[in-house]
C-alpha positions, -999 to 999 in steps of 0.1 A, spaced: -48 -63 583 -68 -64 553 -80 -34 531 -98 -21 499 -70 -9 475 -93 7 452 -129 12 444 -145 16 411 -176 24 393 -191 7 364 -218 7 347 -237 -27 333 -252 -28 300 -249 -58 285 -244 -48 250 -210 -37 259 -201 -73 257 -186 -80 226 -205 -117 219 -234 -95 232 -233 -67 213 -217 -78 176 -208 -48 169 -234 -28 186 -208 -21 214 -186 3 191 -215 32 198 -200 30 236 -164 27 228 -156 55 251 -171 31 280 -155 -1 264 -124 16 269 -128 25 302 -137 -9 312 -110 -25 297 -88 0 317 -104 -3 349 -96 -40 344 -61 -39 336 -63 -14 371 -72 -43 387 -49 -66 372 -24 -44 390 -33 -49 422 -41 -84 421 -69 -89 444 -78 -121 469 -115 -106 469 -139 -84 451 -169 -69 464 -196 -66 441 -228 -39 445 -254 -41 421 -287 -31 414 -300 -62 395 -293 -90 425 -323 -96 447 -330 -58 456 -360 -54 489 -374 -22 505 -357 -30 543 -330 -59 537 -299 -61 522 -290 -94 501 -258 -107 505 -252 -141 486 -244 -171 506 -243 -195 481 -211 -217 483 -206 -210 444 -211 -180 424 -222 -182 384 -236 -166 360 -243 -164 319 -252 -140 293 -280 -162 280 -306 -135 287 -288 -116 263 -285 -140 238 -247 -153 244 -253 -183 270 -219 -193 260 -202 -165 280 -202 -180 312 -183 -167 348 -178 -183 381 -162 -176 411 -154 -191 445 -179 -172 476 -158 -157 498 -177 -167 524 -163 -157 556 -162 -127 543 -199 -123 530 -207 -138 567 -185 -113 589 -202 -85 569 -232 -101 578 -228 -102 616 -214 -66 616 -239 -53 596 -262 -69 620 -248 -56 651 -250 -21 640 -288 -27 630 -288 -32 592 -308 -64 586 -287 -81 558 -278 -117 550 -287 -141 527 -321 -161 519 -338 -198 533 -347 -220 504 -381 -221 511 -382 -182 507 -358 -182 476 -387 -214 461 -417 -196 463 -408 -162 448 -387 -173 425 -357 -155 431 -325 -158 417 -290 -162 434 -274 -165 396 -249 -135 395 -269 -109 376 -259 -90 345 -250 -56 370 -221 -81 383 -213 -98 351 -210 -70 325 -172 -54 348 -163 -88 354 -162 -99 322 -136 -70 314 -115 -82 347 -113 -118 340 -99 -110 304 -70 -94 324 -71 -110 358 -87 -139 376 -80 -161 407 -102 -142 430 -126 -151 451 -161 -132 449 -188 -114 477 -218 -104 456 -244 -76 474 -275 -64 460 -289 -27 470 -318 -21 490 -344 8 490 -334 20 524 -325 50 537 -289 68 516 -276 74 553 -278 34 560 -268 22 528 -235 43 536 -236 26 571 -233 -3 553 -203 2 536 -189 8 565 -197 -24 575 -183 -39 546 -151 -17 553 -144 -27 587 -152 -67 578 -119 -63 553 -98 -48 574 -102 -79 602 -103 -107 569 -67 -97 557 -81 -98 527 -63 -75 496 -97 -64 482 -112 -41 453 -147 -31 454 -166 -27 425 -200 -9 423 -218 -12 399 -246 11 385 -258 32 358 -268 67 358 -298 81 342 -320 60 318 -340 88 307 -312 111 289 -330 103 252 -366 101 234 -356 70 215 -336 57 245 -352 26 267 -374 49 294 -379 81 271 -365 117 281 -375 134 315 -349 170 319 -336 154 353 -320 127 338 -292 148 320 -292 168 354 -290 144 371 -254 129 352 -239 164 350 -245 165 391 -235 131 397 -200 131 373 -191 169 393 -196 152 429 -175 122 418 -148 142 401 -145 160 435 -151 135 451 -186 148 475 -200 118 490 -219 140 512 -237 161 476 -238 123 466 -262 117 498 -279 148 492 -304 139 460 -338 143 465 -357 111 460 -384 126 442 -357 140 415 -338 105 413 -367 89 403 -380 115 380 -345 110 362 -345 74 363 -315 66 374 -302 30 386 -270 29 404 -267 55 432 -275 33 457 -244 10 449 -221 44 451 -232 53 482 -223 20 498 -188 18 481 -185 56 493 -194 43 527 -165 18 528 -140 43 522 -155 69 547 -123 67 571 -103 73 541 -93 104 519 -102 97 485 -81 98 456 -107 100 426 -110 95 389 -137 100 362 -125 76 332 -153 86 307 -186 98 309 -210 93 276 -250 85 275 -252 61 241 -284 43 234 -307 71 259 -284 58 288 -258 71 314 -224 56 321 -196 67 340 -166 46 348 -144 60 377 -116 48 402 -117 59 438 -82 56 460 -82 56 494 -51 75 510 -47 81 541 -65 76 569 -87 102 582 -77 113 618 -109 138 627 -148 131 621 -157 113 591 -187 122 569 -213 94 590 -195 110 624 -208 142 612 -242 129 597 -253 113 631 -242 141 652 -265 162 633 -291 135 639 -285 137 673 -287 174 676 -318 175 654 -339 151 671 -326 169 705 -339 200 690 -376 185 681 -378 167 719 -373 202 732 -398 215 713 -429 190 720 -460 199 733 -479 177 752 -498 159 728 -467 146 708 -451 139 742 -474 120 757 -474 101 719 -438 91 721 -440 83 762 -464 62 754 -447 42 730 -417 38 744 -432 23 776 -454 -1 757 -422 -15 734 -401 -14 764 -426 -27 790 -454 -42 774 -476 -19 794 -503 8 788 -494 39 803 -511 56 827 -528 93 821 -504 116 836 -518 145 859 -509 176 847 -516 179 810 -540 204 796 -575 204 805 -586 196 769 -569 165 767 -582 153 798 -621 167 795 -627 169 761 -633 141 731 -622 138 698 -610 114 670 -574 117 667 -544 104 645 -509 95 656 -489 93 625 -449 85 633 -421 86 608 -380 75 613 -360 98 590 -383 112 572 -398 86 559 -439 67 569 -434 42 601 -467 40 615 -502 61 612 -534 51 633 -561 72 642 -598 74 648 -623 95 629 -649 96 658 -640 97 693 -639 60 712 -624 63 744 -632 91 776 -608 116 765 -580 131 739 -552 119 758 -567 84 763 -570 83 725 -536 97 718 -522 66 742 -543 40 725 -531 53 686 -499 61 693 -493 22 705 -515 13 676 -493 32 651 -461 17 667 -470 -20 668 -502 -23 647 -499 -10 618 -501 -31 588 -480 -19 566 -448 -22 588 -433 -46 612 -439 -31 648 -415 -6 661 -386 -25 675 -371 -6 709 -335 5 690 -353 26 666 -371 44 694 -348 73 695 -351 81 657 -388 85 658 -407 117 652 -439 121 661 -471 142 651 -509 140 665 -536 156 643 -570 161 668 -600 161 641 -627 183 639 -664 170 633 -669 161 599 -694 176 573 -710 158 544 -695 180 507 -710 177 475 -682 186 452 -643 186 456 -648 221 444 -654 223 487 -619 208 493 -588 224 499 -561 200 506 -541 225 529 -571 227 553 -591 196 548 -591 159 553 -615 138 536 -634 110 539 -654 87 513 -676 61 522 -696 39 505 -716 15 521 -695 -1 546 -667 14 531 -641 42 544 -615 58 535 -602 89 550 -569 112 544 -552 138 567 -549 175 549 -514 193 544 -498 160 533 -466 158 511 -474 151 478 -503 160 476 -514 188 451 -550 185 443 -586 176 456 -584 152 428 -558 134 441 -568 137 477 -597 121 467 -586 92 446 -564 83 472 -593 81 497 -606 58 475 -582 35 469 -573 30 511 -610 19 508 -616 -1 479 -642 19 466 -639 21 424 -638 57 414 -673 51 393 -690 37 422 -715 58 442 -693 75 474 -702 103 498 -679 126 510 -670 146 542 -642 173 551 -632 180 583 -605 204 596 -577 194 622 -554 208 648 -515 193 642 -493 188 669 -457 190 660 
């Protein structure tokens, strides 16, 4: 049975490369240091395989790369040392049983057609967040062969998945593997540094350094995403995976060396999984509070969000419109009004349709028609597929008539939606939205959905609504 002897973090700037740097790499010496320890580490253990997560391979919003190609290379020649040159042997059986189990448990990953790969441009070259820790390794160790994995913007929860994923495709390869994520923390730790100084960024690294001295995968998981990108940080995303592939394990950690040189954080650490864990693992215990949480929001639906979801689900399971049921409140069946079915799948945007005006007999007719709309229509998402069904949340907001304002001084983005129009042009936004602060923003927002230039001539309307929940 194969397994991952070790896990490590790295970080990836380039000028800790000595034909890179000239020099310029003494002002990290605490992280060349690490490095070069991390790589006699591995040297130890003599891998078949290492997995490599980073941040700079072809990263996507919903898809996780996974390089197929039969050979893996790369060069420093961005960085003004082509001559430094690494490749490695794909461990492709490996890379492909990742794939498929990745795959089964509903994580689209994989790698990309040629024709897709031609016409943006992208790169399967082994990027500099893979190159920078293996150029320590193969001063001290080489032979192995190579899976290289890029990071996606999905959900933390799924990323961890993942590595789970990853974890159970070692143990059926017999493989004797390290993984190796690699990431930096905050960019924004300095003035002078590369993204300039924001107070989360040094937050951020004191958290982040704490969780992985404990180690607290689950604190790890727990970052707001609106912090993490006011800090600017790069490679949590790669952590959480390699966390996620030692999920059934106890974890033996160690922080090498912290230090934030040139405005920038980087931590080198080494994670060793023990034994095996015999109750519920961290992802056990995150989807049974999933479970219970969306059990606890189906019990508490009221008949507009209910008939949204019902509706739904028979349409992406059947293909069929459903019918009005009888017993629902006499307002949804007599009276008319626009209404918007927004839908989101943890926490996050997957679908919102709606009508300002009233167009069909009756609320609950209207709820039907946008909740199907929001599902499947939507242009900003693919339609909702039926194994996501159960992790949708749904809200309907039933709009009051609108009245024509003057000023956003008559605004209050707690209690009114707007709408601009201009021409032909419309563009409306719900109130009570997150993220939303000010009139001013409301507004410009408005705009943009409907390609009207803030200096053109616009009208605008508020309007109040009822939420369902």
């Amino acid at each position: 049975m194969g397994a991952i002897r070790k896990a490590f973090i790295s970080p990836h700037p380039p000028i800790v490369v000595h034909e890179v740097g000239r020099g310029e790499e003494k002002k990290a010496a605490a992280t060349v240091e690490a490095l070069e320890r991390l790589a006699r580490e591995v040297a130890k253990i003599k891998p078949s395989t290492i997995i490599v997560t980073t941040p700079h391979a072809p990263v996507f919003q919903d898809y996780i790369f996974i390089n197929h190609k039969d050979g893996l290379s790369g060069d420093f020649g961005r960085f003004g040392a082509p001559e430094v040159k690494l490749s490695y042997e794909n461990n492709l059986p490996l890379a492909w049983e990742i794939t498929r189990i990745a795959n089964s448990q509903g994580i689209p990953c994989g790698g990309l057609d040629d024709i897709l790969i031609r016409r943006f441009r992208i790169s399967e070259e082994l990027d500099h967040g893979a190159m920078v820790p293996l150029y320590f390794i193969n001063r001290e160790y080489s032979g192995f062969r190579l899976v290289h994995i890029a990071i996606a913007a999905m959900l933390f929860k799924e990323l961890y998945r993942f590595g789970r994923c990853i974890a159970k495709a070692v143990e059926q390869s017999g493989e004797n593997v390290v993984f190796l994520a690699s990431g930096d923390l905050s960019h924004r730790l300095a003035p002078d540094g590369p993204y300039g100084f924001n107070e989360c960024g040094p937050e951020f690294d004191g958290r982040l350094v704490e969780y992985l001295k404990i180690p607290d995968p689950e604190a790890i998981l727990g970052f707001d995403e609106g912090f993490l990108e006011e800090a600017g940080e790069c490679g949590l995303r790669s952590f959480i995976m390699m966390f996620g592939a030692l999920d059934e394990f106890e974890i033996e950690p160690e922080v090498y060396s912290y230090e934030g040189p040139f405005g920038v954080g980087y931590a080198v650490a080494e994670f060793t999984p023990t034994s095996r864990i015999t109750g519920e693992t961290l992802l056990d215990r995150l989807d049974r509070r999933d479970i219970e949480e969306m059990s606890l929001i189906r019990s508490n639906e009221d008949p507009y969000t209910a008939l949204a979801r019902k509706s739904l689900e028979m349409y992406v399971m059947n293909g069929t419109v459903i019918d009005i049921p009888e017993v629902l409140p006499e307002e949804m069946r007599s009276g008319q009004a626009g209404v918007f079915v927004s839908i989101k799948k943890h926490g996050r945007l997957r679908g919102c349709i709606g009508t300002i005006m009233p167009t069909r007999e009756n609320i609950a007719s209207e709820i039907i028609h946008n909740a199907i709309s929001a599902g499947v229509n939507d242009p900003r998402f693919p339609p909702v597929t039926e194994d996501e069904l159960d992790d949708l949340v749904y809200s309907v907001d039933v709009l009051g008539k609108p009245e024509p304002i003057s000023s956003m001084e008559e605004l209050d983005v707690k209690r009114y939606g707007v709408i601009v129009r201009s021409g032909m042009r419309l563009g409306l936004l719900l109130p009570d939205l997150e993220g939303i602060d000010t009139p001013q923003q409301q507004v410009a927002i408005a705009l943009q959905k409907a390609g009207i230039r803030p200096d053109e001539k616009y009208t605008m309307e508020r309007f109040e609504v009822i939420r369902h929940r």
